[in-house]
Every structure is written in structure tokens, then in C-alpha cells.
MISE-523835 format. One record per residue: residue number from 1; x negated, y negated, z of N, C-alpha, C, O, CB in turn; residue in three letters. Coordinates in Angstrom, 1 decimal. Glycine has a CB too. Example, Ala and Ser with C-alpha at 12.3 -4.5 7.8 and 13.67 -1.06 7.14 Angstrom:
// residues 2
MIPA  nr  neast nnorth    nup caeast canorth   caup  ceast cnorth    cup  oeast onorth    oup cbeast cbnorth   cbup rest
MIPA   1  -13.2    5.7    7.8  -12.3     4.5    7.8  -13.2    3.3    7.8  -14.2    3.3    8.5  -11.3     4.5    9.0  Ala
MIPA   2  -12.8    2.2    7.1  -13.7     1.1    7.1  -12.9    0.0    7.9  -13.4   -1.1    8.0  -14.1     0.6    5.7  Ser
// end
This chain:
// residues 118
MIPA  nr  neast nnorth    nup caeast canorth   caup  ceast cnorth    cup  oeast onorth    oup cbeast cbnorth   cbup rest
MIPA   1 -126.0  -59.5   60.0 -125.0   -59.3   59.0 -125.6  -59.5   57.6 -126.1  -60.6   57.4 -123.8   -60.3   59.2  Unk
MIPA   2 -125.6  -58.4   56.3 -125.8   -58.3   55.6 -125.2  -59.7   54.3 -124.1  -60.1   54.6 -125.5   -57.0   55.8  Unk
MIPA   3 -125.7  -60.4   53.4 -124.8   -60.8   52.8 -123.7  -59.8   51.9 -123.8  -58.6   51.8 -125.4   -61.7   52.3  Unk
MIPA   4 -122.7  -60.6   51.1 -122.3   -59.4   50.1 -121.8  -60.3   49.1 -120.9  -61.1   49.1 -121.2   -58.1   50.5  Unk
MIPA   5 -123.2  -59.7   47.9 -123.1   -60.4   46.7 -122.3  -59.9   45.8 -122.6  -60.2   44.6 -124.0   -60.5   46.2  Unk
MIPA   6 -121.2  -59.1   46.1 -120.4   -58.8   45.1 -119.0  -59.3   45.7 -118.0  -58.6   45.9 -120.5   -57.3   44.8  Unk
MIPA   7 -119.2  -60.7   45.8 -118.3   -62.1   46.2 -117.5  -62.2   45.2 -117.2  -61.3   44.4 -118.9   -63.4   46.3  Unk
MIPA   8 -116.9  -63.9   45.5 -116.6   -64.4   43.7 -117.3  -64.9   42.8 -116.8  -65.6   41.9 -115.6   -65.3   43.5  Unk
MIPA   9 -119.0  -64.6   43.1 -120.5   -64.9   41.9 -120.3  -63.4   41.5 -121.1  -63.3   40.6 -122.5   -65.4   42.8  Unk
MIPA  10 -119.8  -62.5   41.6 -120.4   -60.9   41.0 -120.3  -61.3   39.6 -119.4  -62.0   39.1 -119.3   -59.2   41.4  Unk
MIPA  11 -121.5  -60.6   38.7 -121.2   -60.9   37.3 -120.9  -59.2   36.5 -120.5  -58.7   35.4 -122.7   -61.7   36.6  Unk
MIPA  12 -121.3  -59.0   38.0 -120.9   -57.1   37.4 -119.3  -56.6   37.2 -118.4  -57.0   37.8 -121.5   -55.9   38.8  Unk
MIPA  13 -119.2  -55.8   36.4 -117.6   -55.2   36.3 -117.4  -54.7   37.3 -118.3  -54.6   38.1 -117.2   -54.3   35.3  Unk
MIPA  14 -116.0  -53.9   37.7 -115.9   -53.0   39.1 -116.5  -51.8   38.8 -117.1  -51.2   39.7 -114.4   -52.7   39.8  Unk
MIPA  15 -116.4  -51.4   37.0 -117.0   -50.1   36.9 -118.8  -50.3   36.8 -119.6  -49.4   37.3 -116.3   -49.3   35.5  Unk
MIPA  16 -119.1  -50.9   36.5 -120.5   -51.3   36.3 -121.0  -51.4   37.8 -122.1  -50.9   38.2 -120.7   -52.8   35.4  Unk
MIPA  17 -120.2  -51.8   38.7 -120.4   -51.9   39.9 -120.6  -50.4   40.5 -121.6  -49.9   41.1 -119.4   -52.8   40.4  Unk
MIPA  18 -119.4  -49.7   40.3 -119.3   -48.6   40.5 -120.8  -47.1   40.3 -121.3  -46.1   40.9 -118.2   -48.7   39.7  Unk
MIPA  19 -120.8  -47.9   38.8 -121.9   -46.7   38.6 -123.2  -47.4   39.1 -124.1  -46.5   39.1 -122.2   -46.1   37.0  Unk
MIPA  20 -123.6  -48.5   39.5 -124.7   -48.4   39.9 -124.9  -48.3   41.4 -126.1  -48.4   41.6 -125.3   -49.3   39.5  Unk
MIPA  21 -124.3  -48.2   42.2 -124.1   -48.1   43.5 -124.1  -46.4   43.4 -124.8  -45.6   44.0 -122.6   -49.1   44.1  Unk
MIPA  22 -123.5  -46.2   42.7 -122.9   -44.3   42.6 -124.5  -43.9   42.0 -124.9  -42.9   42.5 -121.1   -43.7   41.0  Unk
MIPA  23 -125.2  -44.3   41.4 -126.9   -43.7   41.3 -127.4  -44.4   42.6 -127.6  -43.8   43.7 -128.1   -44.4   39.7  Unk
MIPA  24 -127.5  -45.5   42.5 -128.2   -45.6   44.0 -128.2  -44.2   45.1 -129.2  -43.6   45.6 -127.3   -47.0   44.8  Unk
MIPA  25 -126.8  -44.0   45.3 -127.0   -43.3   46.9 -126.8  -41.7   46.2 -127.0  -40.8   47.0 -125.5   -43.8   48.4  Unk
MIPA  26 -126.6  -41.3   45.1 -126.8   -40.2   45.1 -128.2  -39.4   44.4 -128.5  -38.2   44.4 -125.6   -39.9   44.6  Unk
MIPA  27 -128.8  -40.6   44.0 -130.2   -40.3   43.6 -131.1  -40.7   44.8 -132.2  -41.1   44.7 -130.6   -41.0   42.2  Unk
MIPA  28 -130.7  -40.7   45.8 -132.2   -40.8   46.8 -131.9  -39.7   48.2 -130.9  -39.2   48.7 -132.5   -42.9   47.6  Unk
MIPA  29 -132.9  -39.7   48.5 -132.9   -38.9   50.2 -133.0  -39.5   51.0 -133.1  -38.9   52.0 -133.8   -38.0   50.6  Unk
MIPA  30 -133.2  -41.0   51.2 -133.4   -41.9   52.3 -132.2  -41.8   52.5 -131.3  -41.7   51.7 -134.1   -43.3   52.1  Unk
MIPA  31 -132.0  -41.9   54.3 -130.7   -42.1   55.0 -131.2  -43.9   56.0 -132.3  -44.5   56.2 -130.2   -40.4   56.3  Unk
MIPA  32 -130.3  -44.0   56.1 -129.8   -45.7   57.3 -129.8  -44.8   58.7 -129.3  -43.6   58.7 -127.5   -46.7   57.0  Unk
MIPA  33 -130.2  -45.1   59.3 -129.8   -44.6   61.0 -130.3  -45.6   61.6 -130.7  -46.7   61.2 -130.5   -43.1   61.7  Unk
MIPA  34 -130.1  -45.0   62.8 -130.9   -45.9   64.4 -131.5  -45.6   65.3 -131.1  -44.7   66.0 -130.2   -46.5   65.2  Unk
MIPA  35 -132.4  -46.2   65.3 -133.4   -45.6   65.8 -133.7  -45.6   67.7 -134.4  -46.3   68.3 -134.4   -46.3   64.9  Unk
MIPA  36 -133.0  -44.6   68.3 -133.4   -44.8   69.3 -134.2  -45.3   70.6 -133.9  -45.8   71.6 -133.3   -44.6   69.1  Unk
MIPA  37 -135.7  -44.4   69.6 -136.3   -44.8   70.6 -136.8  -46.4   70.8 -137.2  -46.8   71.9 -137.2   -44.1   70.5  Unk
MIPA  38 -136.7  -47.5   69.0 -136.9   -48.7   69.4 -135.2  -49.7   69.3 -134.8  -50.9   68.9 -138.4   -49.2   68.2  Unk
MIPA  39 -134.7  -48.7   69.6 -133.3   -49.5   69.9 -132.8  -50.1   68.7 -131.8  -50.8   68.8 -133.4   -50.7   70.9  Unk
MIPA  40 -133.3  -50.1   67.4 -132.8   -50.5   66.1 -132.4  -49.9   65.5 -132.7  -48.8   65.1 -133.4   -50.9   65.5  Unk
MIPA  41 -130.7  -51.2   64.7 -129.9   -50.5   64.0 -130.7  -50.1   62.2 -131.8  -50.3   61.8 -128.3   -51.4   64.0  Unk
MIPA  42 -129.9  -49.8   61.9 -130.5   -50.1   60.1 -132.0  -49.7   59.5 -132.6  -50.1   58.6 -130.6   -51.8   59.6  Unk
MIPA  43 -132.4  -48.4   60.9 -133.8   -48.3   60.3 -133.7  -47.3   59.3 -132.8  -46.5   59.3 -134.9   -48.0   61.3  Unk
MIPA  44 -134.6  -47.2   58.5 -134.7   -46.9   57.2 -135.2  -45.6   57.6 -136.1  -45.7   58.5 -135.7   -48.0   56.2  Unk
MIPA  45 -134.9  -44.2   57.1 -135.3   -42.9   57.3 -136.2  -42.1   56.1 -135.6  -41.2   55.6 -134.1   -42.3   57.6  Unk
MIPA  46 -136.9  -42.3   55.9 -137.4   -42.0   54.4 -138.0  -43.0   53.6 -138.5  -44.0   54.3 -136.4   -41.5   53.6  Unk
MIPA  47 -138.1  -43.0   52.1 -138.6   -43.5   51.5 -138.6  -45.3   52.0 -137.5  -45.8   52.4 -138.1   -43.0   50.3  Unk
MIPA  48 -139.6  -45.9   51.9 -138.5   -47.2   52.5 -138.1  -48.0   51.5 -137.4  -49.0   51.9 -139.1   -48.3   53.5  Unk
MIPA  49 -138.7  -47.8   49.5 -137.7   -48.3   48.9 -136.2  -47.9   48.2 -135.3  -48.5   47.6 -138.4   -48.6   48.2  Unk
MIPA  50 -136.5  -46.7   48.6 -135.0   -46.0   48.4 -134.1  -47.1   49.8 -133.1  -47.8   49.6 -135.1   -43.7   48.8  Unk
MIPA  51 -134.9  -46.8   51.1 -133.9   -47.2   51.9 -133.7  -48.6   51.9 -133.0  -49.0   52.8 -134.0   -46.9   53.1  Unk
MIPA  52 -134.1  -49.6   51.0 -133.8   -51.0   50.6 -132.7  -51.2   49.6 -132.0  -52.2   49.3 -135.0   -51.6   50.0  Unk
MIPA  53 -132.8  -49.3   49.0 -131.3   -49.8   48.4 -130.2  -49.2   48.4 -129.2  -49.4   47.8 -131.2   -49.8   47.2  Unk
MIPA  54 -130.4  -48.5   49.3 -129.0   -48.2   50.2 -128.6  -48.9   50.7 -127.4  -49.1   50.7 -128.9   -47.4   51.1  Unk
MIPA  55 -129.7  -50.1   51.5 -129.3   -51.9   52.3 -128.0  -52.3   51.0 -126.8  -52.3   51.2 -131.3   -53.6   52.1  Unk
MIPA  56 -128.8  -52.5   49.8 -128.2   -53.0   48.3 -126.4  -52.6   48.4 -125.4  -53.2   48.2 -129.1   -51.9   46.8  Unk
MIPA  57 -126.7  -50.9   48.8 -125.4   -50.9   48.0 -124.7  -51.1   49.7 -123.4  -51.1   49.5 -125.0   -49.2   46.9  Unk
MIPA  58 -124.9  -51.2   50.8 -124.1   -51.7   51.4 -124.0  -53.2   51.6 -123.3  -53.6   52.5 -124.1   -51.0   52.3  Unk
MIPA  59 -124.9  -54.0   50.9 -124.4   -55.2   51.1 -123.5  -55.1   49.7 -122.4  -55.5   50.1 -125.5   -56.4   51.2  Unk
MIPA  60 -123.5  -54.7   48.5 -122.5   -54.3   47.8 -120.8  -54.5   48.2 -119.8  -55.1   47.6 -122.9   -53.0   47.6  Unk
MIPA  61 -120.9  -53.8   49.2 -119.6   -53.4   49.7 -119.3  -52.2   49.9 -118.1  -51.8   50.1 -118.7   -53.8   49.0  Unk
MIPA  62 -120.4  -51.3   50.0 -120.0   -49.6   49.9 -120.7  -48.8   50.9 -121.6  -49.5   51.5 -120.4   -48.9   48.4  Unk
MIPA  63 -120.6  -47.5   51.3 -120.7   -46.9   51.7 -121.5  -45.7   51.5 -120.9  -44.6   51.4 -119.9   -47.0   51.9  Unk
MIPA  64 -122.7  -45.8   51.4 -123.7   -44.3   50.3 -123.4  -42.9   50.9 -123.8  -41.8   50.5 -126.0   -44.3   50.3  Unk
MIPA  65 -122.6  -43.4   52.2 -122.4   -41.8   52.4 -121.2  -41.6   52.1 -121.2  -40.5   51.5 -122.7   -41.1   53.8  Unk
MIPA  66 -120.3  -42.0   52.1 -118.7   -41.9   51.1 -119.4  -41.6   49.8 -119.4  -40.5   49.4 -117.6   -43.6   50.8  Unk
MIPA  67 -119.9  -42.8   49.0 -120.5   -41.9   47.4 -121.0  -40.5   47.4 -120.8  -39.8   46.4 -121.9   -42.7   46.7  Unk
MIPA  68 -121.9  -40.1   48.7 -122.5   -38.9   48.7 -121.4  -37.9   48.8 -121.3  -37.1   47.9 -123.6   -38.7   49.8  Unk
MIPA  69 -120.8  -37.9   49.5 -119.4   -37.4   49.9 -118.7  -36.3   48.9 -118.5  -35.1   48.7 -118.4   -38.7   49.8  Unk
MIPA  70 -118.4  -37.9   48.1 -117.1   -37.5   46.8 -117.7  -37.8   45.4 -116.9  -38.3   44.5 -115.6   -38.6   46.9  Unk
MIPA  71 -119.1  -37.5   45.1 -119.3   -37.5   43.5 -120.1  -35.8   43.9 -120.8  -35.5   44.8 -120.6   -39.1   42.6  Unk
MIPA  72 -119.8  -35.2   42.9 -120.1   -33.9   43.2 -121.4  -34.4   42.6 -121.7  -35.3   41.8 -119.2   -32.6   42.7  Unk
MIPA  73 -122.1  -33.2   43.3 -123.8   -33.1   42.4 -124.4  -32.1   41.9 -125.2  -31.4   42.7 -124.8   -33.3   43.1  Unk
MIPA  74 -124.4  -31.7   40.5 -124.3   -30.3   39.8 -125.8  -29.7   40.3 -125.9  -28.6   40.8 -124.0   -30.4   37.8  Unk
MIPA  75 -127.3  -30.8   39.9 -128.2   -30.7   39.9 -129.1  -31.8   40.3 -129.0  -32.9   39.7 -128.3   -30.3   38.9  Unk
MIPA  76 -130.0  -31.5   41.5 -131.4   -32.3   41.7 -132.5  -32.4   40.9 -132.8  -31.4   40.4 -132.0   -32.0   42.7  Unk
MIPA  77 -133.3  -33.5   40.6 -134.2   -33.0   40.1 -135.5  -34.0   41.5 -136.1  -34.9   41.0 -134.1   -33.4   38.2  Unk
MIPA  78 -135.7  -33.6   42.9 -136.9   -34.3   43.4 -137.9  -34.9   42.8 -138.7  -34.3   42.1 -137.4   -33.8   43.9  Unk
MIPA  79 -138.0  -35.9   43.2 -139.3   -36.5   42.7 -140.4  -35.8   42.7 -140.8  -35.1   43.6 -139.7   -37.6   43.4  Unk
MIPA  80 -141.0  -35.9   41.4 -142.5   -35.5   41.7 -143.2  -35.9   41.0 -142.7  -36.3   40.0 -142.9   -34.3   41.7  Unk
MIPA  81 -144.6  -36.1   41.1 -145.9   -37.1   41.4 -146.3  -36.6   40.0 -146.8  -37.5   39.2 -147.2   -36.8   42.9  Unk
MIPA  82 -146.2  -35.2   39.4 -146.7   -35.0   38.1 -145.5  -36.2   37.4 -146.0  -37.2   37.0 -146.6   -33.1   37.5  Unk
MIPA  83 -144.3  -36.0   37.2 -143.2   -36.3   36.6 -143.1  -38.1   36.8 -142.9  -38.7   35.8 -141.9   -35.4   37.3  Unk
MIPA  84 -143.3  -38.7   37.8 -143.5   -39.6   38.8 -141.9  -40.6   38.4 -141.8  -41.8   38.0 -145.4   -40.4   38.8  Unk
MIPA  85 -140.6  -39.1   38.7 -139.5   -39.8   38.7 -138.4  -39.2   39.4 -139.0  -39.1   40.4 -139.2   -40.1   37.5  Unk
MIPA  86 -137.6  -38.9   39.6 -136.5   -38.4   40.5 -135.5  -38.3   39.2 -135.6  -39.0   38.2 -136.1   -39.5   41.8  Unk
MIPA  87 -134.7  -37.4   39.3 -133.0   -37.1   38.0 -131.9  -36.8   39.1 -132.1  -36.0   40.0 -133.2   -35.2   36.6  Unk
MIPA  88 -130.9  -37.3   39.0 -129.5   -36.3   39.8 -128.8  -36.5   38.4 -128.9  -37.2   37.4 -128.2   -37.2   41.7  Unk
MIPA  89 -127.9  -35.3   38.8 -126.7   -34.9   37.6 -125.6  -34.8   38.2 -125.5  -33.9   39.1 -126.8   -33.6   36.9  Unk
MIPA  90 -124.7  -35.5   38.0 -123.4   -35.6   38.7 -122.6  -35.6   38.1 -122.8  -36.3   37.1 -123.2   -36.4   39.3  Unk
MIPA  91 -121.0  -35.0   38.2 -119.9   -34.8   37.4 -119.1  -36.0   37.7 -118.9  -36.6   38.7 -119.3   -33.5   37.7  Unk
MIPA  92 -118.7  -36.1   36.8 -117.3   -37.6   36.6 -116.5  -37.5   35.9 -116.7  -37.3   34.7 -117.6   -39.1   36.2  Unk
MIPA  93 -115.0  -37.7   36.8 -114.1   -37.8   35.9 -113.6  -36.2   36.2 -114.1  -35.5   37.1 -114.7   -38.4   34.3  Unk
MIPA  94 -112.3  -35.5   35.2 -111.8   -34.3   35.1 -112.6  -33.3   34.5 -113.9  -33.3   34.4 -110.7   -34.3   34.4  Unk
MIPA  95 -111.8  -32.2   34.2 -112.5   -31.0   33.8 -113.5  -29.9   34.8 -113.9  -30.2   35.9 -113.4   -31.6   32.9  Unk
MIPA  96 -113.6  -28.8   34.3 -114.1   -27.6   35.5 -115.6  -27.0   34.2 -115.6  -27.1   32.9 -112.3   -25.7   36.1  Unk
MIPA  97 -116.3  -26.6   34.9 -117.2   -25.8   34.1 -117.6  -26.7   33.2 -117.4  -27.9   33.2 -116.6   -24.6   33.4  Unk
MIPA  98 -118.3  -25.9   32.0 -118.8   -26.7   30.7 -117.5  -27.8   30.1 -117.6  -28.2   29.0 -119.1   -25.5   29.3  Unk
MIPA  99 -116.5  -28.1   30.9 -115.4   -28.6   30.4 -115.9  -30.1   31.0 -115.6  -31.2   30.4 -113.9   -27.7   31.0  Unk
MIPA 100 -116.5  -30.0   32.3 -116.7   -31.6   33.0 -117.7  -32.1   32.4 -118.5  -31.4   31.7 -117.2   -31.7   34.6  Unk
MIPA 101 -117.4  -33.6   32.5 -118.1   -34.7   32.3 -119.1  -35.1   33.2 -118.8  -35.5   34.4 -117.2   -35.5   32.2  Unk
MIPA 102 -120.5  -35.2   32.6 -121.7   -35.7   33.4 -122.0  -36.6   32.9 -122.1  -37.0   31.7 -122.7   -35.0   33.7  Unk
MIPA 103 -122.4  -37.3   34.2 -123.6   -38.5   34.1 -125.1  -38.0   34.9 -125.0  -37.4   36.0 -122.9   -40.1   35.1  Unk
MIPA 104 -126.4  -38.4   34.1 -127.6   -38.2   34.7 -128.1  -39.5   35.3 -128.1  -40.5   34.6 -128.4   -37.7   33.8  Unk
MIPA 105 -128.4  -39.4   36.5 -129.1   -40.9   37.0 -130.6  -40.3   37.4 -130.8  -39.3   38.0 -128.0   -41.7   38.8  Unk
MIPA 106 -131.9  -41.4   36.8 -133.1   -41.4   37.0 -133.4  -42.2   37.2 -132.8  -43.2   36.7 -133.7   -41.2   36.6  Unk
MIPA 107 -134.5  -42.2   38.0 -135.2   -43.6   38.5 -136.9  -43.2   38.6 -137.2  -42.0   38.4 -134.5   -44.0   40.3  Unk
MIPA 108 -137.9  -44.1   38.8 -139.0   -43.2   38.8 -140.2  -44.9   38.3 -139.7  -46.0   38.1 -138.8   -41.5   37.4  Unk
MIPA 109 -141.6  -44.6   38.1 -142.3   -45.7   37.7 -141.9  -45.9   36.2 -141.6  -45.0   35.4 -143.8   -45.4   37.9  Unk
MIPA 110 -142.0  -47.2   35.9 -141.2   -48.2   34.7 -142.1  -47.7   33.3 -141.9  -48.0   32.1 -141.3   -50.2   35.1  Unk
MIPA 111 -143.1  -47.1   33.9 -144.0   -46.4   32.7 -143.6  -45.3   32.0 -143.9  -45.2   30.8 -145.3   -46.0   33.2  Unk
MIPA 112 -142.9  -44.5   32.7 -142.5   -43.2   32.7 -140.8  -43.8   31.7 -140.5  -43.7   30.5 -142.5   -42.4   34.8  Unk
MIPA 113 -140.2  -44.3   32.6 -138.9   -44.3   32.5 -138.8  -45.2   31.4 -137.7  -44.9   30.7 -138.1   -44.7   33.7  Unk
MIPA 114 -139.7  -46.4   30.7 -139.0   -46.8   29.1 -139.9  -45.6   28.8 -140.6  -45.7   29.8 -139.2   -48.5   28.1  Unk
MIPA 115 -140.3  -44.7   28.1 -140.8   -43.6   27.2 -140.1  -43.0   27.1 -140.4  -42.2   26.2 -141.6   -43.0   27.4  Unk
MIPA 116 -138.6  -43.0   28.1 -138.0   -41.9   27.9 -136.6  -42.8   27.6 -135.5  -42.3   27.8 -138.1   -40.8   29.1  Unk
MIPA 117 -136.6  -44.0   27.1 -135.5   -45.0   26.6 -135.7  -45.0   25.2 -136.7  -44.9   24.6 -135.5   -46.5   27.3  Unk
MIPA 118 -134.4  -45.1   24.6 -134.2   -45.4   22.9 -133.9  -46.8   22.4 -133.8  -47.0   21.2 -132.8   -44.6   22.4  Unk
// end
């Protein structure tokens, strides 16, 4: 049994909570399954630090395939080794077309990612 730190210690908001759980699972390709052949639940399918934080957001309290679900996803950007970072673009909130509201979630080496912070 997982703990779940988003008890009565959470210092996070529900929306703060929200969006980081909502990049977690829609910016990675690692899935949770089980693994048959060694009889284990929760094995990690892919990346295995992506799949440490899918663990995250379901000790959270959530569900990364419900997030995958129901945040639409306009645009991927896969990781790659030149770039050495991953992008999803995801719509939130109302509006259709150039009318919706996006959020970009990246993740990638910490070298890469403050160079591209203000």
C-alpha cells in the first residue's frame, strides 16, 4: 500500500495539485501494469523514472489514466537525445480552435530546462 501524501500535511493547493499530477501522466509514456510472467503488481512499463512518477501521482490520490483520459492533447513533443527533453501541449479549460486555452508541460535534463526558464 502506497502512502498518500496529499493527507492533512499537503502543502500543495488542490489546483497546484491538480496541475502537477496533470503533467506528470500526460507528459510520459510509461504505463503501471502487471506483470505476468513474474506475478507482479505495479511493474513499471517503460521509462522507469517516468514510471516512479506515475507511483507519485497515484500515491497522490489519482489516477494517470483518468488524467490521460480527459485532458485533451493538442501536441507531443517525444523526447529526444538531441533536445534531451520531452513537451505535451494540452488544452484547459473552455473554448474550440485558436479560441482554447493551453498549457505546455516539459520535463527533460535540468541543464536544458533552466536555459529555457526566465
Amino acid at each position: 500500500e502506497l502512502p498518500t501524501p496529499a493527507g492533512k500535511g499537503c502543502r500543495l493547493s488542490a489546483p497546484a495539485l491538480k496541475i502537477v499530477t496533470e503533467a506528470i501522466a500526460c507528459n510520459s509514456k510509461a504505463e503501471i501494469g502487471f506483470d505476468a510472467k513474474k506475478g507482479k503488481p505495479n511493474e513499471i512499463i517503460g521509462n522507469k523514472t517516468e514510471g516512479a512518477l506515475l507511483l507519485l501521482v497515484r500515491a497522490l490520490g489519482c489516477d494517470y489514466r483518468d488524467l490521460r483520459e480527459t485532458v485533451p492533447i493538442i501536441k507531443s513533443f517525444p523526447f529526444s537525445s538531441t533536445k534531451k527533453r520531452m513537451t505535451t501541449v494540452v488544452q484547459v479549460g473552455g473554448g474550440e480552435g485558436d479560441s482554447a486555452k493551453r498549457r505546455m508541460y516539459s520535463k527533460g535534463a535540468s541543464e536544458v530546462m533552466l536555459q529555457l526558464c526566465s
